[in-house]
VOSEVEX-241096 format. One record per residue (C-alpha): residue in three letters; z, x, y. Coordinates in steps of 0.2 Angstrom, whole numbers, plus 5000, padded with zeros to 4 digits. Example, Ala and Ser with C-alpha at 12.3 -4.5 7.8 and 13.67 -1.06 7.14 Angstrom:
VOSEVEX-241096
Ala503950624978/Ser503650684995/
END
This chain:
VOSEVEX-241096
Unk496248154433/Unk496848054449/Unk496148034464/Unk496948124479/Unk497847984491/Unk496847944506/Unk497148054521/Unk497347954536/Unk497448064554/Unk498747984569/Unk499248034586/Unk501048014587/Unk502048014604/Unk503648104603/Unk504848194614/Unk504448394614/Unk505448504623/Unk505548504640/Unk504448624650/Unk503548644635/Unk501748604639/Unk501548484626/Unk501348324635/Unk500148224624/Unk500048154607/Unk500148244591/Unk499148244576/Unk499948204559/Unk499348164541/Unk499847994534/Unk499347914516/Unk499147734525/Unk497947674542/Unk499547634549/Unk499247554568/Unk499747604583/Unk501147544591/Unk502247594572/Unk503947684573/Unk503847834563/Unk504747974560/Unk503848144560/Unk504448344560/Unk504248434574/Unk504948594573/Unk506448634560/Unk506948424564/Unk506348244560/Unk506148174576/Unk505547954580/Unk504047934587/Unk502547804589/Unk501047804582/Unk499647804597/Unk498247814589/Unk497147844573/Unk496147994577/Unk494748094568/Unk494948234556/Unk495348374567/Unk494448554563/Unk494848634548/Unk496148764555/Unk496748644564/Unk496948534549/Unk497848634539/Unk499348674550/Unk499548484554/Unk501048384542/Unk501348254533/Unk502548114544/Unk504048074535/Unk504147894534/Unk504147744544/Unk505447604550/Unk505247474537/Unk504447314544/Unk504747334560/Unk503247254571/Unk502147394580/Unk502347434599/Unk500947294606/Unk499647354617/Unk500247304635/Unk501947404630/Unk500847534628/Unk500047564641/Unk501347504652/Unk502147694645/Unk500447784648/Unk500247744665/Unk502247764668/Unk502047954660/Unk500247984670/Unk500847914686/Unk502548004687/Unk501948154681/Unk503148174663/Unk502548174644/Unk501948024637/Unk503248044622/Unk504648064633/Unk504547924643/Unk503847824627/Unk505547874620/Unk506647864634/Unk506047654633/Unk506747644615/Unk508747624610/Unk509447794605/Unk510047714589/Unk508247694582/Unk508147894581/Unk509547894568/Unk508947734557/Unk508247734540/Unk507047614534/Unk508347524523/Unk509547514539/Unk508347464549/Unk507747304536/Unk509547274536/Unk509747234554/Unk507947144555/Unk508847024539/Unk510246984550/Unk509346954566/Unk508046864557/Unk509246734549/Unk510246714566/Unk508446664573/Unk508546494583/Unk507346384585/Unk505946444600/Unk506446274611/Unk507646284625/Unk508446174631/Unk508946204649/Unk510546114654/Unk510046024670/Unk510846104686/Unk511845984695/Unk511346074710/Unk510045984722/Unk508846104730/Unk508446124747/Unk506746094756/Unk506646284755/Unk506946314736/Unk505646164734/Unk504346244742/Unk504746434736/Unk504646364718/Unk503146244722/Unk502046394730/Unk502846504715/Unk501846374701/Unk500346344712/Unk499846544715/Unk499746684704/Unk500746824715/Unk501646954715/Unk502846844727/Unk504246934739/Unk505546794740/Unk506346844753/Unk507646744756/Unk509446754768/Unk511246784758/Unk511646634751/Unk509846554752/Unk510246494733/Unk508746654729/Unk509746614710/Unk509546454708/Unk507446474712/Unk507446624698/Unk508246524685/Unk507346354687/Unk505446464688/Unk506246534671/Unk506746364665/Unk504746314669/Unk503846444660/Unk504846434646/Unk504746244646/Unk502746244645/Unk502646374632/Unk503946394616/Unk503446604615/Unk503646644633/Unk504746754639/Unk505646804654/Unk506246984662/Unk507746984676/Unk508247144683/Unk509747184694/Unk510047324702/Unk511847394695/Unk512647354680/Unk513947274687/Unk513047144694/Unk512447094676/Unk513946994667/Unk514146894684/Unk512146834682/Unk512146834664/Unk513646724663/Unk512546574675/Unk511046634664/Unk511946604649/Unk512746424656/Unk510946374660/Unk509846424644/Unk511146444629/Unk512046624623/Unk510846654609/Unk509246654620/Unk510046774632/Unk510346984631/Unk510847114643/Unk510147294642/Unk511047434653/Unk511747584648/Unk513447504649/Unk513347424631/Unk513747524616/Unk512147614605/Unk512347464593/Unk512447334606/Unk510847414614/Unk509947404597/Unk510247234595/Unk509647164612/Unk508047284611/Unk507747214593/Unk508047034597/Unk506647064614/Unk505447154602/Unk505647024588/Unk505246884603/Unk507046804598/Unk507946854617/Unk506946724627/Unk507846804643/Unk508246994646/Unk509447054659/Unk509747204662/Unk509547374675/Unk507947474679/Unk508147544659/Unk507547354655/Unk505847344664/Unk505047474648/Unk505947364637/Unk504547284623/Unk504447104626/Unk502847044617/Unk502546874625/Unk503246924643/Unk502946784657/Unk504046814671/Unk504746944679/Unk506246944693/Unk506747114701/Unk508347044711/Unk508847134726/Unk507347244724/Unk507647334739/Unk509147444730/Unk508647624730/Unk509447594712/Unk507847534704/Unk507347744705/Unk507747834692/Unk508247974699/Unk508348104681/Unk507048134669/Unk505748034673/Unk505747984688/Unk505147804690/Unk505347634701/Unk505847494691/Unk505347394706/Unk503547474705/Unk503147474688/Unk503647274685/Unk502447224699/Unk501347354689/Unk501847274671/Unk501647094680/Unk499747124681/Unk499647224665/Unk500347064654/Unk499746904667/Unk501546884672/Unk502146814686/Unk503146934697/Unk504446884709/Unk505447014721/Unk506946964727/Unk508147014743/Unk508846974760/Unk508247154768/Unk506847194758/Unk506047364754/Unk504947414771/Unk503747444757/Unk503747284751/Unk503847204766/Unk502147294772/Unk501347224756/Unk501747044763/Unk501147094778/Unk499546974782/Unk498147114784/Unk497847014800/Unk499547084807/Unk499147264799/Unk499747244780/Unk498847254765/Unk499347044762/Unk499347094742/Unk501147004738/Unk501546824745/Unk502946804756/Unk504046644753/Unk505246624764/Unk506746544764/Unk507846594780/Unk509346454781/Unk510746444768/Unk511146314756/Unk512146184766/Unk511246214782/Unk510046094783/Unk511645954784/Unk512446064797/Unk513546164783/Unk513446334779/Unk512646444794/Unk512646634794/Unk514346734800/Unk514446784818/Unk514346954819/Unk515647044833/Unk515647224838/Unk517047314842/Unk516647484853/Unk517847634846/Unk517447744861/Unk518647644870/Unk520347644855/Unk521147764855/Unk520747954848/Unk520847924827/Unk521047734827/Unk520447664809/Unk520747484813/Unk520547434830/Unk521847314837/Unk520747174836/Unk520247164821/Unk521847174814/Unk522647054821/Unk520946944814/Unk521047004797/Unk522746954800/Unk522546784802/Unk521546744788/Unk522746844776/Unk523946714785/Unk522746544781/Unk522646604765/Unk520746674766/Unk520146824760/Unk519546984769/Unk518347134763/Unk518147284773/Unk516947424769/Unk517147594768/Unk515647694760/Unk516547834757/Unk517947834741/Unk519347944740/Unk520747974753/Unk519948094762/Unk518248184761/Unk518948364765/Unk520748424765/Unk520748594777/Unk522048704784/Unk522348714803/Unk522748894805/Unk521648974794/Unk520448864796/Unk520048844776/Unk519148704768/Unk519348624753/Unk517548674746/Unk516848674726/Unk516748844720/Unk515148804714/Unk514348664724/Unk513848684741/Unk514948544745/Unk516848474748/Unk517948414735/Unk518448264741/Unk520548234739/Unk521248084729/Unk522748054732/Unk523047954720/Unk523048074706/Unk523448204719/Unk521648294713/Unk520248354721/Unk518748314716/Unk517148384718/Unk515848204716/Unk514448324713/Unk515048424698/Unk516548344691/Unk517748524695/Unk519448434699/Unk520948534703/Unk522648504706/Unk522848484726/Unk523948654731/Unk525548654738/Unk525048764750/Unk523448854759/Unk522448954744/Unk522149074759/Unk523449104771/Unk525149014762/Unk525148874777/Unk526448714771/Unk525448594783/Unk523848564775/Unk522848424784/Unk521548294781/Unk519648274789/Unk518948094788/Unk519347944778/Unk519047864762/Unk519347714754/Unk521147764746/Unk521547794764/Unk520947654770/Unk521947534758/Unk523647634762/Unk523347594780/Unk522947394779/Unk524347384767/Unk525547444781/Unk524847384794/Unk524747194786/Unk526547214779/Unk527647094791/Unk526046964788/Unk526446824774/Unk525346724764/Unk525546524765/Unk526546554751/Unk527846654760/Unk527246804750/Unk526646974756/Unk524846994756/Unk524047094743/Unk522747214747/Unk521547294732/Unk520247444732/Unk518647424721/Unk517547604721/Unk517047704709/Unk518547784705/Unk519447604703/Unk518547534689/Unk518247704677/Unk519247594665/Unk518147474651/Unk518547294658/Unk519247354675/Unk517847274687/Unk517847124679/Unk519747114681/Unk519747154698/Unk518247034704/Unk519446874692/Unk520746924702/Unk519646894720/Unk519046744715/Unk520346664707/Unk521146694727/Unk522446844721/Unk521946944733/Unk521946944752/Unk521247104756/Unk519947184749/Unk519347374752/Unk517747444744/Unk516147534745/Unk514647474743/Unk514747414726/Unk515547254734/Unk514147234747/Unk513147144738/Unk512647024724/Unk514546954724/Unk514946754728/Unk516546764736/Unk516846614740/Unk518646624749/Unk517846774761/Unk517946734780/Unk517946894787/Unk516947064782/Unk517447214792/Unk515947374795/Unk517247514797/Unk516647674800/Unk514447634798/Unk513647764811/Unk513547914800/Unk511847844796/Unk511247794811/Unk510647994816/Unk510248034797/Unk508748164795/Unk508348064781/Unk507147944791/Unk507447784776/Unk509547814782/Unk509347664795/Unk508347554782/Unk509847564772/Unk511047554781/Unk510547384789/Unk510147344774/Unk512047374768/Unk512647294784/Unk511647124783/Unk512147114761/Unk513847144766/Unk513847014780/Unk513046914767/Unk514946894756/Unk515546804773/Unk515546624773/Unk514746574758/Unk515846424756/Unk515146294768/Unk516846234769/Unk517246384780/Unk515646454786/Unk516046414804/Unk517346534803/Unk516646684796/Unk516446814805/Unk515546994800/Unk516547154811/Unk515647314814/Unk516947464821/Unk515547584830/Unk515547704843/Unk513547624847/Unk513747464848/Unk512247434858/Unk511247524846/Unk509447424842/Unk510247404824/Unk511747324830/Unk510647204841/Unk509647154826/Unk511047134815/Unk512147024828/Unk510546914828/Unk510246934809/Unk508446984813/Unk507847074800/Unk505947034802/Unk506047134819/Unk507047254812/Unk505647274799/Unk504347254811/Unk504947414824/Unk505547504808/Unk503647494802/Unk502847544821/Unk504247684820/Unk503347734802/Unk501547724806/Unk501747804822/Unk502747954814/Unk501447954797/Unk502847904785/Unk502947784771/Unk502147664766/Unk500847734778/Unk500547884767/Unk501047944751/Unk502348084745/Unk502848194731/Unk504348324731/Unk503948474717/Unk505748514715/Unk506748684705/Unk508148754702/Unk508548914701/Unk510149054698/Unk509649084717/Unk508949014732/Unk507549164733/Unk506849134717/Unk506948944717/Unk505948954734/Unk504949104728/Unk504248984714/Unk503848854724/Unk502648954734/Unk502048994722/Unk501448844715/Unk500748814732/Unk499648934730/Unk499048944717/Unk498348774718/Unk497448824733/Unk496748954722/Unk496448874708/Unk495948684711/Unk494448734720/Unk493148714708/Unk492048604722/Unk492548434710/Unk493648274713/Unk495248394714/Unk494648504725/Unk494148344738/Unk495848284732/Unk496948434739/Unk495748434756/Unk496648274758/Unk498448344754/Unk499848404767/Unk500948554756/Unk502248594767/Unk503548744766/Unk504848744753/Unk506648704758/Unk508348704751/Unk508748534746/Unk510448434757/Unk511648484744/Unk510948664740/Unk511948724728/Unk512548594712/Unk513548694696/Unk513148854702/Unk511348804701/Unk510148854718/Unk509048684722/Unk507448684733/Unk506048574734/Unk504448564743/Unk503248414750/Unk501748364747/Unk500948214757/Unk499548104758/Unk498547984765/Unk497647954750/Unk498747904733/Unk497247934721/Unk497048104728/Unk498948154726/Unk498848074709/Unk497348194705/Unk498148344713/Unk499948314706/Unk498948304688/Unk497948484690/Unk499448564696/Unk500448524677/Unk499348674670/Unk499948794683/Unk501648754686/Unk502048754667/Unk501148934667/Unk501948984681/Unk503848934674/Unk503349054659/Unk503049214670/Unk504149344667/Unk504049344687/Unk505049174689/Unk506049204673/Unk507649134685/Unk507048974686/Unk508248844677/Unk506848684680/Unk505548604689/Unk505148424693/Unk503948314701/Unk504648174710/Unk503148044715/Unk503647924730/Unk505248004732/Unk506747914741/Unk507648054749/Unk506648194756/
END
């Protein structure tokens, strides 16, 4: 008679069902101790599902014993999951309130969930044999640095951090990230280095100096842009330690990098570092977060920093909490010998061109100019499209989304429009849907338009050559095509084009090194936002954008940065003219603390969606109270909701998305802890509430901590 095989109990993380309740480990039986951190696959349900092994656990009781399964394998010889990763995931999932296997999963390659352990020791076969050695050789830059990129870099070896490099456009911010990499992976062959941009289309440009620098085989990208397999193999080769260097998007920071030394967040003010889907979390935040966890030096990079980073590098003498070291580095690369200063910036007041101007005269005839010395020009236009609404005149019809509670937006490229919230495009009709009009109009302007227009403005204007200038448009709606950005940005730099018209996705990150002139053309929509962060931005967007001007010292004297605006003695504009943003920063932070916004408290949207407006808002009250009912059992969470603002539920800007109702509600406070505690008791009751027959309408709720749009 043989003996039975060992029973070993696990808790394993995976992804349940949303709304399910189910937002901790489960308990399975395996044959073998296997440690925490394994890749296993488990049911769940009528499915096989990846997760990871958390921990081992007791025997559970008997009934509960009984109904707990066997898992159904594991991933070959994969390594486990280390430690740090971890609980790097645990506090990710407790802080932004979402299960611990969804975000856990979430961090892996989709791939994973579809490998069997012989794949998966096939692709560890191949990576392992194209393993190099763990010594890099660093090709030397032949760039010298300046004083400021000598001292950045020396204060970034002599003190621990986290380090806000803040640092003008064209400071050479770069150049410091790649030779503090080149530093830690000098002194120790293991190390490892994290950089994260902001937008994928800012990766090929870094990876390509990266790659230069430190050799293609120690280098990977992650972003969501790489196919499933490429995505397996860059995760694999980061886990495995191969990838000395990761670049990629937010995705990258949850990435499993077992001898992590550095992290960069470059750019770290972008509002794209928040995930804004699932769960909902800061990149930015949880690499200063992961930079402590591992002992990793963490550096933030920007010209216009986030006002929250900027108040942690506030010396607590002047009022910040002093927790991050500011290194400055104000002057551009040339500028000490006299080179490469920042563009002037000139405003041009639109109150006084005529009604419906698009390009003032001025400008024109200077966008002109350079077209004709054989410069280039950018002009921004953060809308895309031709126009943002196409209406009729005498019946006064718009043309809105049938089920958004927005505009589609006409292309007339594809003669479409185009709602950008839900995707419904229709044809554009030949005539009013409502009264039979001929003459349908256009309100506003987007970027199709604004391409059409230069290009006949600039017609009669010749380039040295004697050819006709060439104008060119990158948006969204430009570079849908695989390759198409890449094209387009080969086709600026190499000098083929003259004019070049986009949104914001050309505002910043980009060396162009022919730009003399950038042209603001319509930017006062956000100067009167309710959204209190629009000003942030938009100087922000402004001062990055200004930032592609001159970067050549060759022809920095002659740059320029235009901004078209109907308030050209706005305090925004008077920073920007003085490229100031310290005091922008400064009365932006008084403004803040004054009014008891962020970073001076703390906020949380709870968020649903629902077939109607009534019965979204209806649950949101709901939850409201019956916190105040419920968390009052005289404990922490009962202080913890003292100290909480819950303000009245509201339909959210764009209320109505695919025929779906969205309102949300705030909850403030001065206190993070006690928000945390308070967000954390109310999981209970909002997953109870979602299940009463009462709010049966409900489509989904979501809790979005330290939201950027309220």
């Amino acid at each position: 008679m043989t003996n039975p095989a060992p029973v070993h109990w696990i808790a394993v993380a995976v992804a349940t069902p949303a709304h399910s309740g189910i937002g901790t480990p489960l308990t399975y039986r395996s044959t073998e101790p296997l440690p925490p951190g394994t890749l296993v696959r488990v049911p769940l349900g009528k499915r096989e599902v990846l997760g990871v092994v958390w921990a081992l656990v007791e025997e559970p009781e008997p009934e509960l014993a009984d109904s707990a399964r066997d898992i159904a394998g594991t991933l070959g010889e994969l390594p486990p999951l280390d430690e740090h990763w971890r609980a790097l995931i645990g506090f990710a999932a407790r802080y932004y309130q979402r299960a611990l296997g969804e975000v856990a999963l979430a961090a892996l390659p989709p791939q994973l969930r579809t490998l069997s352990a012989t794949q998966m020791a096939r692709r560890l076969k191949r990576l392992h044999a194209a393993e190099p050695g763990q010594k890099i050789e660093a090709r030397e830059s032949l760039q010298a640095l300046s004083t400021d990129q000598e001292s950045a870099l020396g204060r970034i070896e002599q003190e621990s951090g986290p380090f806000l490099l803040f640092g003008t456009t064209g400071s050479g911010k770069t150049e410091v990230y790649m030779r503090a990499a080149e530093r830690v992976l000098a002194r120790d062959p293991e190390a490892q280095v994290m950089v994260l941009v902001p937008e994928i289309n800012l990766t090929p440009q870094l990876e390509a100096r990266f790659v230069t620098r430190f050799g293609e085989a120690s280098v990977v990208s992650m972003h969501s842009g790489l196919t499933p397999p490429q995505r397996l193999a860059g995760w694999l080769a980061a886990h495995a330690g191969q990838a000395r260097i990761v670049l990629g998007t937010r995705m990258a920071v949850l990435a499993s990098m077992p001898h992590l030394a550095l992290i960069v967040v470059d750019e770290e003010h972008d509002p794209s570092y928040k995930q804004q889907e699932g769960a909902r979390y800061s990149a930015r935040d949880l690499a200063v977060y992961r930079g402590r966890l591992v002992g990793a030096k963490v550096i933030l990079g920007s010209a216009t920093p986030s006002l929250e980073s900027w108040q942690q590098s506030r010396p607590v003498s002047d009022g910040g909490s002093g927790r991050y070291v500011r290194l400055a580095m104000p002057r551009r690369i040339g500028a000490e010998d006299g080179g490469a200063g920042l563009p002037r910036v000139r405003r041009v007041d639109m109150s006084r061109q005529p009604r419906g101007t698009l390009i003032s005269p001025p400008l024109l005839a200077a966008i002109g100019e350079r077209a004709a010395r054989g410069e280039q020009a950018l002009l921004l236009l953060n809308r895309r499209g031709y126009a943002p609404v196409l209406h009729c005149a005498d019946c006064g019809w718009k043309s809105e989304c049938p089920y958004c509670s927005a505009y589609r937006v006409f292309h007339k490229i594809d003669r479409t429009l185009r709602c950008h919230h839900c995707g419904f495009t229709e044809r554009v009709p030949r005539a009013c849907p409502s009264c039979g009009n001929l003459d349908i109009g256009t309100i506003g302007r987007g970027t199709e338009q604004l391409e059409e227009h230069i290009g006949q403005l600039l017609a009669p204007v010749m380039r040295p050559d004697g050819t006709p200038i060439r104008v060119a448009r990158i948006d969204a709606d430009s570079t849908r095509g695989k390759g198409s950005l890449e094209t387009q940005l080969a086709q600026v730099h190499a000098g083929e084009v003259d004019v070049l018209v986009g949104t914001q996705m050309i505002a910043k990150g980009h060396d162009f090194r022919r730009v003399t002139l950038v042209a603001a053309i319509n930017p006062d929509s956000a100067l009167f936002s309710s959204d209190f962060r629009a000003p942030e931005r938009l100087f922000s967007l402004l001062l990055q954008a200004a930032g592609r001007a001159g970067r050549d010292a060759a022809v920095a004297a002659a740059s320029e940065m235009w901004v078209q605006t109907q308030h050209p003695q706005h305090p925004l504009y008077e920073a920007l003219k003085a490229h100031d943003y310290s005091s922008f920063a400064e009365s932006q932070l008084t403004e803040r603390a004054q009014a008891g916004l962020p970073p001076f408290t703390h906020l949380a949207l709870l968020r649903a969606d629902a077939r109607t407006q009534d019965a979204a808002q209806a649950f949101l009250k709901a939850a409201a109270e019956a916190a105040r009912t419920a968390l009052t059992d005289g404990g922490d969470v009962q202080a913890a909701l003292e100290h909480t603002t819950w303000y009245p539920p509201v339909p959210m800007a764009v209320q109505r998305v695919a025929n779906v109702e969205r309102a949300q509600m705030m909850i403030e406070s001065l206190s993070r802890p006690a928000l945390q505690r308070v967000l954390t008791a109310c999981q209970p009751l909002l997953h109870k509430l979602r299940a009463d027959p009462e709010h049966r309408g409900i489509v989904r709720w979501a809790v979005d901590v330290d939201p950027l749009a309220v």
